[in-house]
N, C-alpha and C positions, 0 to 999 in steps of 0.2 A: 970347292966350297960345299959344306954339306949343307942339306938342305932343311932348314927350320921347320918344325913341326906347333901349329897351334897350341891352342888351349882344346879347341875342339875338336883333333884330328885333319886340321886344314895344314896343305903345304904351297905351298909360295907355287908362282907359276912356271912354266918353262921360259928358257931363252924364245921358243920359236912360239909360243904364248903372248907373253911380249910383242914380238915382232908383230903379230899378227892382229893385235888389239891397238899396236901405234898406229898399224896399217888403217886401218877400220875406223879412227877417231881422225887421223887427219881424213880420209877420204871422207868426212859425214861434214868435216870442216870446209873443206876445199869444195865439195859440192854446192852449199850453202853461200860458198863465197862466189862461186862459180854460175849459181843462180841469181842473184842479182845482178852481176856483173853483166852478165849473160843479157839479162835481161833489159837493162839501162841500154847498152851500145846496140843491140837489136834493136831496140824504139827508137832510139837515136837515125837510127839510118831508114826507117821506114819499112821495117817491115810487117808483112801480115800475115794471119794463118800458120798453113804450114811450114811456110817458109819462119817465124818466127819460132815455131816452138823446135823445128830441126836444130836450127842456130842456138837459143838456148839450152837444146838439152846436148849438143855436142858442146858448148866451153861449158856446160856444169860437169859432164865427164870427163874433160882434158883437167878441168882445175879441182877436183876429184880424186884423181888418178895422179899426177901430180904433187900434191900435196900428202898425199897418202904415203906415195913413194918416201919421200923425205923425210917423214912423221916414222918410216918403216926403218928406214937407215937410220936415225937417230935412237932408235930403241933398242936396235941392234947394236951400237956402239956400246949403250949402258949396259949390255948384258956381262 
């Protein structure tokens, strides 16, 4: 497929562009989600300090990374 040229000299992005932008927008999603989530079952069970921000900031990276992934496979399909 060739590839479209603007009005202004602008050309459409790469396949691995794509990917890499699905990648980067579910991971800012999944983080976000990741962070409250995180944050509610952490309170939930009592914890304090260190111990809570470890636990929050490891399910804001699993749910991050995660969703990221998925967000990367699906953009990759549409290419």
């Amino acid at each position: 497929m060739p590839i479209a040229v603007g009005p202004y000299g602008q050309t459409q992005p790469s396949c691995f562009d794509r990917v890499k932008m699905g990648f980067m927008m579910g991971f800012a999603v999944g983080m976000a989600a990741g962070a409250m989530f995180g944050t509610f079952s952490c309170l939930r069970i009592d914890m304090r300090g260190r111990e809570l921000t470890g636990g929050v900031g490891k399910t804001t990276m699993q749910s991050g990374g995660t969703f990221g992934s998925f967000m990367a496979i699906r953009m990759g399909i549409r290419c």
